[in-house]
C-alpha positions in Angstrom: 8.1 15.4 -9.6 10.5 15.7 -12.3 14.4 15.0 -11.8 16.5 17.5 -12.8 18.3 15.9 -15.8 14.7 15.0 -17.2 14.2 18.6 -17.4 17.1 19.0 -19.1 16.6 16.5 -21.5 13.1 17.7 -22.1 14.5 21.6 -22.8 16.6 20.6 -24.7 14.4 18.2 -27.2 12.2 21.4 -27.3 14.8 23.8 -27.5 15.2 26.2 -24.9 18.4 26.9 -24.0 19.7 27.1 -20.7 21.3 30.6 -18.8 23.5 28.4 -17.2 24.3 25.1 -19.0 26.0 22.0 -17.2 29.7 21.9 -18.8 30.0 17.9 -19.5 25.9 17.3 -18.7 25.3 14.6 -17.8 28.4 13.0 -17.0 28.7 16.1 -14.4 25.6 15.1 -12.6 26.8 11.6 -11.9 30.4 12.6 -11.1 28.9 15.1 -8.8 26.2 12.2 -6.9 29.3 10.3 -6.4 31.4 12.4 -5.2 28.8 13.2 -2.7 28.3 9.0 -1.9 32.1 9.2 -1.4 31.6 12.2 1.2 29.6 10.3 3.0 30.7 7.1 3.1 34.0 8.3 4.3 32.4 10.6 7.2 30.9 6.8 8.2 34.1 5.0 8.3 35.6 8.0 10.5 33.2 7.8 13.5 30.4 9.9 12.2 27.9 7.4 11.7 25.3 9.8 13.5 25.9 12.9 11.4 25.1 10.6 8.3 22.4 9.4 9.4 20.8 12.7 10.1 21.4 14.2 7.1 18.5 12.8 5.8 16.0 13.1 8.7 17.4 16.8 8.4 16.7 16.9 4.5 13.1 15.5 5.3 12.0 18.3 7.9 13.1 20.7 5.9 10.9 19.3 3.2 7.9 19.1 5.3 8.3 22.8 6.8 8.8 23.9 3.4 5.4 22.1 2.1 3.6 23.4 5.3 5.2 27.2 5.3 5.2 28.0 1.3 2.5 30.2 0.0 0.3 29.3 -2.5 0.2 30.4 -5.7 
């Protein structure tokens, strides 16, 4: 699986241009991962350690119903 800006780096190397580029890429993409850690590491420190927590048990089912429910092809 590729990450996102590796696509982007590899579109652009052969290049395709985007519909939609990323204003500032890829300074953007890290601003926006940690603005995201900051999210959630103040939802920790104000009491909701259990919310954080099950974001990512949350993330992973929907993962796994995803893989189990899509059709192939």
């Amino acid at each position: 699986m590729l990450h996102p800006s590796e696509i982007q780096k590899s579109n652009y190397q052969e290049g395709i241009q985007s519909k939609f580029p990323s204003i500032f890429y890829p300074v953007s993409n890290y601003i926006c991962i940690a603005f995201l850690v900051l999210i959630l590491g103040l939802m920790s420190i104000t009491g909701m350690e259990i919310q954080v927590i099950l974001i990512p048990v949350w993330l992973g089912f929907l993962f796994v119903m995803y893989k189990l429910y899509k059709k192939p092809g």
